[in-house]
N, C-alpha and C positions, 0 to 999 in steps of 0.2 A: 568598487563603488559602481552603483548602477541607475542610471538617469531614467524615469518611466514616466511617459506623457499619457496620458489619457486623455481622450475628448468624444461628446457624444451630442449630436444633434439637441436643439431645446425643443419645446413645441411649441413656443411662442418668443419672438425674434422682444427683447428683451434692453432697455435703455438706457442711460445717466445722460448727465453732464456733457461729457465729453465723447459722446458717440453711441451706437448702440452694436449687440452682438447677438447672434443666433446659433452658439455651438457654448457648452461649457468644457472646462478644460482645468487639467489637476496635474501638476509636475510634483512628482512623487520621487523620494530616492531611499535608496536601501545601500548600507556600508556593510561588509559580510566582512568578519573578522576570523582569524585563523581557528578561534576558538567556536567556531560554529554559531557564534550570535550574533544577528543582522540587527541594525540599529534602522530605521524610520523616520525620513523626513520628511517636509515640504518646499518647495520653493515658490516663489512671490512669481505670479509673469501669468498671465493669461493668454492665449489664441498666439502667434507669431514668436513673440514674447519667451514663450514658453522652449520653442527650438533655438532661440539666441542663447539661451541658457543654459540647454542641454551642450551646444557646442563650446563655450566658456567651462563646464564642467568637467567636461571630457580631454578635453586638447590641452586646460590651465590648471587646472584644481586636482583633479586625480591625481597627478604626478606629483601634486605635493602631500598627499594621503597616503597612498600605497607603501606598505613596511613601516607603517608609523603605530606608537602604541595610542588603541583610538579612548584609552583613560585620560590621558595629555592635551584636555581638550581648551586647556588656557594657551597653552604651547602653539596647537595646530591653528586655533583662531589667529594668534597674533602672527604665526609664520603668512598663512594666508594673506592675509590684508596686507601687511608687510611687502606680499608679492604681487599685488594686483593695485596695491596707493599708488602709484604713477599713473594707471591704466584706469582705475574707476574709483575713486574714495564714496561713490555713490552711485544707486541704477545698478544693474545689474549683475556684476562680480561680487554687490554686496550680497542681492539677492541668492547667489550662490554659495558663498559663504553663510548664509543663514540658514540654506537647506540640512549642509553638511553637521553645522552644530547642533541644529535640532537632531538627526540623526546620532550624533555622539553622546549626545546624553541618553539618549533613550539605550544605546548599549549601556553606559555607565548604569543606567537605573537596572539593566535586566542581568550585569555584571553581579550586582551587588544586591538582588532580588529586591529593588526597593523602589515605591513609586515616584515618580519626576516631583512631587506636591514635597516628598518626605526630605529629597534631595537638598529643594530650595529653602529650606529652614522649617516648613512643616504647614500645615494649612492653619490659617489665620479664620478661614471659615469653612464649614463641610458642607455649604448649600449658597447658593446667589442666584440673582435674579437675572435670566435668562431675557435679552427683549427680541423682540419678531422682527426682523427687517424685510422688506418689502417695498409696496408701492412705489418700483419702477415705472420710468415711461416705459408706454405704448403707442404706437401711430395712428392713435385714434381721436378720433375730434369729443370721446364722452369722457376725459381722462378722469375727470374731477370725480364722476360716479364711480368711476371703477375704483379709485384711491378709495374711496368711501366706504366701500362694499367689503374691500381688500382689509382695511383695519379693523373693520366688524368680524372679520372672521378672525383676524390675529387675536380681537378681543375674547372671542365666543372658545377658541384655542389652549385658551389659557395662559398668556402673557398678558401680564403686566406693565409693559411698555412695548414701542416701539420704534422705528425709526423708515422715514420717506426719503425720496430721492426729489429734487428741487433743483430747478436751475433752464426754464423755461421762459426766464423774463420776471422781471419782480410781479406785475399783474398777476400774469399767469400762477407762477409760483402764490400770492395770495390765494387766488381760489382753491388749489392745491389742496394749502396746510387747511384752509376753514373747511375744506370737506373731510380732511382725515380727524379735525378735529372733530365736527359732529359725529362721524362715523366710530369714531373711538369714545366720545364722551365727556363728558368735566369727570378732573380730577385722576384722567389717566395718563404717565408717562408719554411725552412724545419728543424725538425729535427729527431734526432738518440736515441733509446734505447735501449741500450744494453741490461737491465735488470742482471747488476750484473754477467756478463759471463766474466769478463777479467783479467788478472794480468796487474797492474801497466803497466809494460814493452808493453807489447799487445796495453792496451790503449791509452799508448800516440804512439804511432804509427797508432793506428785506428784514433785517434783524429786529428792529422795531413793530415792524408785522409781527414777526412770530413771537414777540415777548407779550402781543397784548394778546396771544391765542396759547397765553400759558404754555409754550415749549419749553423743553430743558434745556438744550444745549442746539447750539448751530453750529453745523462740522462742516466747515475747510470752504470758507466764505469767500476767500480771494486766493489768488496763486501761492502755491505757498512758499517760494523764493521772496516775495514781498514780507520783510519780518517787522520792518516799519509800518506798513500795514494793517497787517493784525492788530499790533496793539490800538494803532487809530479805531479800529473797529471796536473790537474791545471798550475801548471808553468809550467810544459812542455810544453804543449800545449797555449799560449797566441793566440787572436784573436778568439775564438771560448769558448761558453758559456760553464762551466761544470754545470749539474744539478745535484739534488738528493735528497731525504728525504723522500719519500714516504715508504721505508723500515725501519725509524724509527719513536719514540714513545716520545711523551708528549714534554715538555718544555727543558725538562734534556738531551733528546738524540739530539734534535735540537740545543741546545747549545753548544754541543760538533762539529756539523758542520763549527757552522757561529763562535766560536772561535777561533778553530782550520784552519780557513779561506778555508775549506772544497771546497767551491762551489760558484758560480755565482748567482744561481738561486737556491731558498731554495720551494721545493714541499710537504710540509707536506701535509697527506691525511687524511682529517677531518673526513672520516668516524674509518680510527685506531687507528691514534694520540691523541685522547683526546676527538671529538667531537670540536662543535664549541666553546665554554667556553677555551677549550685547543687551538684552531686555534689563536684565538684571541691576547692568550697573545704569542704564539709564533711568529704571525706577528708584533705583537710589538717590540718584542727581535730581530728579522731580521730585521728591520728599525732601530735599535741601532747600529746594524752593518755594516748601510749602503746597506745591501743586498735584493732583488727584493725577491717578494713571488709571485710562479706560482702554483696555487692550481693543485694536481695528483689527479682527478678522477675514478674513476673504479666504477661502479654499474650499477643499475638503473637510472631509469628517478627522481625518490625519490632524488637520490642521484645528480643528473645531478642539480637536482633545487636547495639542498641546496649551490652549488657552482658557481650559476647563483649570488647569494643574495653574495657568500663571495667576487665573483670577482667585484661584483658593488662599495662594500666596502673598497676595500683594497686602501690605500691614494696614490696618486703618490709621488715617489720615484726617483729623491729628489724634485721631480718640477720644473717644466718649461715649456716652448713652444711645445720643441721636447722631448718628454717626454716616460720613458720605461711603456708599456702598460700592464697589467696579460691578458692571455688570458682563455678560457675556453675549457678544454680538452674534445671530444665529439667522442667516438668511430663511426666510419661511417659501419663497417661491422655487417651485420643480428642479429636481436638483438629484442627479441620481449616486452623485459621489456622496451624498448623506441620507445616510442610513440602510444604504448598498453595500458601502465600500469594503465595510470591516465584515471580521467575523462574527465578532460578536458588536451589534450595533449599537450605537450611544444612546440612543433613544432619547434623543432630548423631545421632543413632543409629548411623550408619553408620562418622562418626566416633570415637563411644567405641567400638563392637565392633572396630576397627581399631584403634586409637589408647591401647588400657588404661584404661578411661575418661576420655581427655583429648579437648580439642578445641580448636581456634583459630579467633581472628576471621576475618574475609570479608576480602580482600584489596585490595576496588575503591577508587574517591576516597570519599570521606565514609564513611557505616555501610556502605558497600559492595551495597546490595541495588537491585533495584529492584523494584515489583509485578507482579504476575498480573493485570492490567486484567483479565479474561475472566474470575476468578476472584471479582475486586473485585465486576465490576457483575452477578452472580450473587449474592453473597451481600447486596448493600448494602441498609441497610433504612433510609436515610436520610442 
């Protein structure tokens, strides 16, 4: 098993919620099995993050992989967690555990020459709508026009929706959304994330702004340990989607969402959550509750692929004609681990400008990709 960091300078020092960064960064892993086929995956952990994980993998988790048959991959999930429940049921050992599983499927698919999509019961859809993420802060006093300008081009791009970054003050945050609103237009997909920046109070008053500026969904409006919360906001706020999950872990912390009637829109993030073996049953458990699953993205193109395959997957909810669609979350700002990365590139740009904003997963056995070694041992910082 072999842990690969990569990280490479931005060209412009880049913001949220909860802080801002000037380097991007992709924790990659590769499982080489004796039969000569290396299996692909990502781990969750940006900047610092990123080498707590590398030493968690190496010193904890390896030792539980090495001489294991890597088709056993219900086996080796529950051995793992099993061995790291006292030490993290959540944060970062899960994150590890989800790089590993993503990795074992992708051998299981290249074992069995068949794609991740075909694995998981087959695509439900061979096209979805891709949306543009974007309009981070910057430390500059003309935010509102740049958000402005910034979604005009995600629109001019070819996406059909997309989604801002919020959480500067409910004020501020207003002038915000009204400028990505004109900037994008009536009648286009948008939404809001706070990233965990609000009290209750705050948020349903932010929430109420963005519902009278036609937003879709508002993602991760208060901390998200607060489950009584959420749903206070939630009913405060009717007419406008709450989102959230991407800040929690496995089956156990998502169930405490969709029972607690937390949210609208349930975003576990397959690379923290558990890996795909853990996505899986949690999509399940959100279809019990009647609730949508919109996969949260963050990484690589690695990682972009394995949720091209989840979003093809995931069944519609409840069915019918006019029917709630997942989309595919697709950072649109400088980024050279997409569409560098691989050999052969996803080309989702290219894809939606051709395709009406839609795109489909990679076609090969398992996530379908393989690496840019040349690209790899350039950027790898460990």
């Amino acid at each position: 098993m072999e842990s690969i960091i990569l990280q490479h300078d931005m060209e412009e020092e880049l913001g949220f919620a909860q802080g801002y960064y000037s380097k991007r960064t992709a924790h990659l892993l590769k499982v080489h099995t004796d039969q000569g086929i290396v299996g692909i995956g990502e781990v969750f952990g940006a900047g610092s993050f990123a080498f707590a994980n590398q030493a968690i993998l190496n010193h904890v988790i390896k030792p539980l992989v090495i001489g294991r048959n890597p088709l056993d991959i219900g086996v080796i999930w529950h051995d793992i967690y099993n061995a790291v429940r006292d030490h993290g049921q959540k944060g970062l050992p899960i994150c590890c555990l989800s790089g590993v599983d993503i990795a074992l499927w992708d051998i299981l698919g290249k074992a069995t020459s068949l794609p991740l999509y075909q694995l998981l019961g087959g695509m439900a859809r061979e096209q979805f709508v891709a949306y543009g993420y974007g309009m981070m802060f910057r430390k500059r006093a003309d935010l509102p026009a740049i958000y402005e300008e910034e979604v005009a081009r995600i629109v001019e791009m070819g996406f059909t929706a997309a989604k801002m970054k919020i959480g500067l003050g409910v004020q501020k945050d207003q002038e915000l959304a009204a400028a990505v609103r004109r900037g994008a237009g009536d009648g286009f997909k948008l939404m809001a994330d706070a990233n965990h920046a609000y009290t209750v109070g705050e948020a349903s008053q932010l929430g109420r702004l963005l519902r009278d500026l036609d937003y879709y969904w508002f993602e991760e409006p208060i901390m998200p340990e607060d489950y009584d919360g959420y749903r206070s906001v939630r009913d405060a706020v009717p007419g406008i989607n709450i989102a959230g999950g991407e800040a929690e872990w496995t089956r156990f912390g998502h169930r405490e969402l969709l029972s607690r009637r937390c949210v609208d829109i349930l975003q576990p993030e397959v690379a923290s959550t558990g890996g795909i073996s853990e996505f899986m049953r949690i999509l399940s458990m959100a279809h019990a509750f009647g609730t949508p699953v919109m996969p949260h993205v963050w990484g690589s193109d690695v990682l972009i692929a394995v949720d091209m395959h989840l979003v093809s997957v995931i069944p519609d909810l409840p069915g019918g004609l006019c029917q709630f669609e997942p989309m595919l979350e697709y950072d649109t700002t400088t980024n050279l681990f997409h569409e560098r990365l691989l050999q052969e590139p996803l080309n989702i740009q290219t894809q939606v400008k051709e395709q009406g904003g839609r795109v489909g997963p990679p076609q090969g056995p398992g996530i379908g990709i393989e690496l840019n070694e040349d690209f790899v041992q350039r950027y790898r910082v460990a």
